[in-house]
C-alpha positions as CSV (number, residue, x, y, z in Angstrom):
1,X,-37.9,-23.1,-2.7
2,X,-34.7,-21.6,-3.9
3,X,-31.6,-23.5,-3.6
4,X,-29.4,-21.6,-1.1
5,X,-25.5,-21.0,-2.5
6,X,-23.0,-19.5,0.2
7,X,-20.5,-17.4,-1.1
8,X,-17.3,-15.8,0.9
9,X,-18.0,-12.5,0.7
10,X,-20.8,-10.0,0.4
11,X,-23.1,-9.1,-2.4
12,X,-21.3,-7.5,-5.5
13,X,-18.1,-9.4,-4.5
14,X,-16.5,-11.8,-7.6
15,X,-17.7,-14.8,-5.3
16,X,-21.5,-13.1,-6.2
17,X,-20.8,-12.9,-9.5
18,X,-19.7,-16.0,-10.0
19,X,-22.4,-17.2,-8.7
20,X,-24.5,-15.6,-11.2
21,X,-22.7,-16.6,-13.8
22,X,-22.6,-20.4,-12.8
23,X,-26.0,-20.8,-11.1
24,X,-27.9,-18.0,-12.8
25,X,-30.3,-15.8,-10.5
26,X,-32.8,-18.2,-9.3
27,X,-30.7,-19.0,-6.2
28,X,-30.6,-17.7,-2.7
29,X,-27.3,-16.4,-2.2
30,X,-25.9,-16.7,1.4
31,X,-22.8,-14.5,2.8
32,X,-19.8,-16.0,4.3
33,X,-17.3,-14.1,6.3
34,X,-14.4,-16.5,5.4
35,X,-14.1,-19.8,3.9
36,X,-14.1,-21.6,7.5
37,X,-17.5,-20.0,7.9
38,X,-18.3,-21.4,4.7
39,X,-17.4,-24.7,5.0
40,X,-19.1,-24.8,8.9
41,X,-22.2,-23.8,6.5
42,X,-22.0,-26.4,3.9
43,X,-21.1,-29.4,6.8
44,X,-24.4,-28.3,9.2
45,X,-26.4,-28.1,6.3
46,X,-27.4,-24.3,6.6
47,X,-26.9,-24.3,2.6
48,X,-27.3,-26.4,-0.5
49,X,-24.0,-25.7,-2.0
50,X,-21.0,-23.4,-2.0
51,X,-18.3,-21.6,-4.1
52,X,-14.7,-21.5,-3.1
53,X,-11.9,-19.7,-4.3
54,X,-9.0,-21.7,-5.1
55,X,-6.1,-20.2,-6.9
56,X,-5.4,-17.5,-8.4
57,X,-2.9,-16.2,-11.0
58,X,-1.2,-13.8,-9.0
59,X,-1.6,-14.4,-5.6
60,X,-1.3,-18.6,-6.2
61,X,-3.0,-21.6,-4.6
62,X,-5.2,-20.8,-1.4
63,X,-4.3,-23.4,0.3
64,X,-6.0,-23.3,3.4
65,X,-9.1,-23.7,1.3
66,X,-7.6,-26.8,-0.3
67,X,-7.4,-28.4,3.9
68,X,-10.7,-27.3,4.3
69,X,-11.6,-29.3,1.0
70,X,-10.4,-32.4,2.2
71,X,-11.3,-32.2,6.0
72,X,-14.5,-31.9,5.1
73,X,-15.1,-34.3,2.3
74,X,-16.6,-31.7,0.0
75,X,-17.2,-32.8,-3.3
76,X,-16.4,-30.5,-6.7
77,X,-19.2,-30.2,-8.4
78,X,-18.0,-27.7,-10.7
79,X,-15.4,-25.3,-11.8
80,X,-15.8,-21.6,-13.2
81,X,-12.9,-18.9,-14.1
82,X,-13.2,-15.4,-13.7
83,X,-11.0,-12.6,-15.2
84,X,-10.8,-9.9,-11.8
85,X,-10.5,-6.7,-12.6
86,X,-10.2,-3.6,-9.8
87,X,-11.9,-0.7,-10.4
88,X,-11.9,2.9,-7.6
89,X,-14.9,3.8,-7.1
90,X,-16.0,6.5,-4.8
91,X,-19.3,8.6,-4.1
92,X,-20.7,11.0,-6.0
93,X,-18.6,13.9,-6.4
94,X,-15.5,12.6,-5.1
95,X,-12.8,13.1,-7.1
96,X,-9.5,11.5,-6.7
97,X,-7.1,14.2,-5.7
98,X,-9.7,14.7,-2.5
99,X,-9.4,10.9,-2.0
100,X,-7.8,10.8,1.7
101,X,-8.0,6.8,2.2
102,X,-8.7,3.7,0.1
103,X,-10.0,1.0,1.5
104,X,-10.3,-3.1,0.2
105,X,-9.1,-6.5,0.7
106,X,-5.4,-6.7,0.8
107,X,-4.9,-8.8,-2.1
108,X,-7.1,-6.4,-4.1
109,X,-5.1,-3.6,-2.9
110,X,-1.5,-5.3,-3.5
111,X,-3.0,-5.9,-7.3
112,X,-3.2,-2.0,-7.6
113,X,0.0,-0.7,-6.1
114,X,1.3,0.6,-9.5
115,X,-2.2,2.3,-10.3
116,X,-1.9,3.6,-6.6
117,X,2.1,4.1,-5.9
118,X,0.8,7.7,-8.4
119,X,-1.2,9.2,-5.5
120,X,0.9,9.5,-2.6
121,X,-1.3,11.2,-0.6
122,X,-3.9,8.5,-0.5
123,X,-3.8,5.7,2.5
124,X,-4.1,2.6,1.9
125,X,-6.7,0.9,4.1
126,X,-7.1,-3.3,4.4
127,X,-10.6,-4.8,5.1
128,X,-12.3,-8.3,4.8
129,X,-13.9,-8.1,1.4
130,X,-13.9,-5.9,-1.3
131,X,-17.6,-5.7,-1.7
132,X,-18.0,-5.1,1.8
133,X,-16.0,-1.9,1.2
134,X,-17.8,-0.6,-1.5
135,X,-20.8,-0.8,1.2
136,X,-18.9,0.9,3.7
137,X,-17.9,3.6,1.5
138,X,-21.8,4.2,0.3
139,X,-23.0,4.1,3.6
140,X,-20.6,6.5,5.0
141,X,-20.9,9.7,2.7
142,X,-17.8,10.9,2.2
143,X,-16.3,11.7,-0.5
144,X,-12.6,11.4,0.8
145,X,-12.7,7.6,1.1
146,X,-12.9,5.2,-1.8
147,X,-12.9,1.4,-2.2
148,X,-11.3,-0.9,-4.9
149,X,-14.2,-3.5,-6.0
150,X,-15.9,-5.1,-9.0
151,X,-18.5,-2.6,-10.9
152,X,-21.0,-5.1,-10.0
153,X,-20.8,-3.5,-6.8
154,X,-20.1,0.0,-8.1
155,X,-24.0,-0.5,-9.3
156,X,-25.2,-2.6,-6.3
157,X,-24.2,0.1,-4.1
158,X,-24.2,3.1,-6.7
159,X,-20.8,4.5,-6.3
160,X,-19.0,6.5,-9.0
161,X,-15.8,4.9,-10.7
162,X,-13.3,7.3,-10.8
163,X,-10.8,4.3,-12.4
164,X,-12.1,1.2,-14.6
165,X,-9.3,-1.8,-14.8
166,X,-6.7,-0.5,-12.5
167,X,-4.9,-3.8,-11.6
168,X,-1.2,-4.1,-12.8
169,X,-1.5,-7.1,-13.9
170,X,-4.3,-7.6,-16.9
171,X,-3.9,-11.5,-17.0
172,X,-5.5,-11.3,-13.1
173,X,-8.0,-14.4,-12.8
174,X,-9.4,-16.6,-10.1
175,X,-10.5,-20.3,-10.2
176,X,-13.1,-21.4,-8.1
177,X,-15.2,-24.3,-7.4
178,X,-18.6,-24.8,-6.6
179,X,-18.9,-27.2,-3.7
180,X,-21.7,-29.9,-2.2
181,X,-21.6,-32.3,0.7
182,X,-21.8,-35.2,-0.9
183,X,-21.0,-36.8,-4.1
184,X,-22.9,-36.2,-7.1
185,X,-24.1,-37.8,-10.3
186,X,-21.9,-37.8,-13.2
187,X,-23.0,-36.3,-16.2
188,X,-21.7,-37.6,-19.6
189,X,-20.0,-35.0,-20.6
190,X,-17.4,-34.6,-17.6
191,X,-13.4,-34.4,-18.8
192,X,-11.9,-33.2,-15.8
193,X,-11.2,-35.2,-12.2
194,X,-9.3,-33.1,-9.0
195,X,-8.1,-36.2,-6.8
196,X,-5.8,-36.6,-4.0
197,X,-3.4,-39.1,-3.9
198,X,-0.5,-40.7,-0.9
199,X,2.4,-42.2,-1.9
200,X,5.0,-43.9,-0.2
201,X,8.6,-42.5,0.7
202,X,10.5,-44.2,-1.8
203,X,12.6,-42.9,-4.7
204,X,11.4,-42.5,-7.5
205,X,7.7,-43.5,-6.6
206,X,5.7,-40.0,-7.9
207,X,8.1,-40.1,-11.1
208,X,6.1,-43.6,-11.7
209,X,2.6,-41.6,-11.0
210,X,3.6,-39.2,-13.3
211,X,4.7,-41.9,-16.1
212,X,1.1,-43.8,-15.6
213,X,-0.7,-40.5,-16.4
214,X,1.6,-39.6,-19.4
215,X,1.3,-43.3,-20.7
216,X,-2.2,-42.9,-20.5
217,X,-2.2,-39.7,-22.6
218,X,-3.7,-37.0,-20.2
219,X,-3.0,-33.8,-19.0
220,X,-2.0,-32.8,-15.9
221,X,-2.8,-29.5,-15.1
222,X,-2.5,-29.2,-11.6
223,X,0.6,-31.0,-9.1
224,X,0.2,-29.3,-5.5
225,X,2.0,-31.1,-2.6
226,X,0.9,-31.0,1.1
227,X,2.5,-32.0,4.3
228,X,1.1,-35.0,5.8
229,X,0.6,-34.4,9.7
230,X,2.8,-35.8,12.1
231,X,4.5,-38.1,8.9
232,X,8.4,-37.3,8.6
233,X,8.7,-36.7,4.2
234,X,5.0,-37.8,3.8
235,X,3.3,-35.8,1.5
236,X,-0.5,-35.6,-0.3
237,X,-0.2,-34.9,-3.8
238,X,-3.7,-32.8,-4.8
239,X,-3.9,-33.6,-9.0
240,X,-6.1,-32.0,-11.7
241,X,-6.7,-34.4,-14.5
242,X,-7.9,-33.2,-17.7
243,X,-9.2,-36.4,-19.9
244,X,-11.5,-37.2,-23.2
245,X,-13.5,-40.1,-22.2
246,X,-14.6,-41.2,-18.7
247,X,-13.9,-45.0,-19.2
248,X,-10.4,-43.9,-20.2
249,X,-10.2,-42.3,-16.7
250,X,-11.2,-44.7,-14.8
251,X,-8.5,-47.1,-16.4
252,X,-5.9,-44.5,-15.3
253,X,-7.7,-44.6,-11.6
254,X,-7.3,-48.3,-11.4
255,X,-3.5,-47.8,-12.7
256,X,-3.0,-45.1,-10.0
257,X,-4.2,-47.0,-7.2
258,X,-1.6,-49.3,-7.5
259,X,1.4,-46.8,-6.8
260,X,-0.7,-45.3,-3.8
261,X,-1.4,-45.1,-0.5
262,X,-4.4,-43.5,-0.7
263,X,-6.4,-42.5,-4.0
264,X,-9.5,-40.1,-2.8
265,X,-11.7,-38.5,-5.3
266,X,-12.3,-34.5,-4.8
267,X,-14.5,-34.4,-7.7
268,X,-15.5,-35.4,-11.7
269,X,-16.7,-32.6,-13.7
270,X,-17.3,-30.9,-17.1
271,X,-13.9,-28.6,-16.6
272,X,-14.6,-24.6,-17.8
273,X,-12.5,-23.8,-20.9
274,X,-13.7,-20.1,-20.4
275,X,-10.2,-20.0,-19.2
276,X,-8.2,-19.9,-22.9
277,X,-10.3,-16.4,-24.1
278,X,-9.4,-15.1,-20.3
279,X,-5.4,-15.6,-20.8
280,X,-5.7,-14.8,-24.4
């Protein structure tokens, strides 16, 4: 039986396609129509595993997907980047100064506005998903409505791209993880730990966090702070820690303990370095 992976999205969205490119195709590939519906998935059981956007260059941390994370107790199995690029895409025949609307996810659509801002006469429509649109737009056959969407869907659904690459900004790239319910076994090769850590209100406290992982000689790619309900200046601190050797990390993790509250594990993984040819 095929393992079943829920995405957020619809088929020929980047959450497919980074499935994909991660699990390859012998998985069944579930829709989600957003990442609570997801994660309500993952917690009854309804799936094997998950993939979650997280952050992305542009648009910044999702961070509602980072509370979902931890209310849940998912665990990161994994971590895959993916250079977005928008493309029109219309039916057959349209052409683009008989375009009357355009329709895809706002974020997709905010990532086009200089590409768009030339035709004035086209409106600009928001929907849930940018694959979802693409459908739409096949199944309606017109040819004065277009979507903006990956060209995996522009062959999924056979629509005709009338503009390839259209975002403003080139260096455009999402990070996501791929999610389980419980912890998994640590392969030998993993260099890269996402933890989240409390610390008490006192001066200077996260400066000494900080020192510990610089005396330790690791990178720190990612510092995110969060609110801690109903706690006055009480804050989570959600880390990404890039490391060598396991054993060295786990020295660091008994040093970090020590200046916390609370020390929680999100995940230990082999971390994608995809990411250098994507910004390069």
């Amino acid at each position: 039986m095929k393992e079943k992976i829920a995405i957020q999205g619809y088929p020929g969205s980047f959450h497919d396609e980074v499935c994909r490119l991660y699990y390859g195709n012998d998985v069944e590939v579930v829709p989600a129509d957003s990442f609570n519906i997801l994660g309500s998935m993952l917690s009854d059981g309804k799936v094997d595993g998950a993939i979650m956007a997280i952050e992305n260059s542009i648009a910044g941390t999702l961070l509602q997907n980072y509370r979902i994370l931890r209310e849940a107790g998912f665990w990161i199995a994994g971590e895959k980047y993916l250079r977005i690029k928008h493309n029109l895409m219309a039916n057959n025949g349209a052409t683009i100064a008989g375009i009357k609307e355009v329709h895809s996810h706002p974020m997709a659509l905010n990532q086009c506005l200089s590409f768009l801002s030339q035709y004035s006469h086209i409106k600009l429509v928001e929907t849930e998903d940018t694959a979802l649109s693409a459908m739409q737009v096949k199944e309606s056959n017109r040819n004065d409505l277009a979507s903006i969407s990956s060209m995996n869907a522009a062959e999924l659904y056979g629509l005709n791209v009338l503009g390839e690459g259209i975002e403003t900004n080139k260096a455009n790239y999402t990070r996501f993880f791929m999610l389980s319910r419980e912890r998994q076994l640590l392969n030998k090769d993993v260099d890269k730990a996402s933890i989240y850590i409390r610390i008490p209100d006192v001066k200077g406290q996260l400066l000494k966090v900080l020192q510990v992982i610089d005396d330790h000689d690791m990178n720190m790619s990612k510092l995110q702070s969060f609110p801690v309900l109903g706690k006055m200046r009480e804050y989570f601190f959600h880390l990404d820690i890039e490391f060598s050797n396991y054993e060295k990390y786990k020295s660091l993790k008994a040093d970090l303990v020590e200046f916390t509250h609370k020390y929680t594990e999100l995940g230990v993984y082999k971390r994608d370095n995809s990411i250098q040819s994507i910004t390069n």
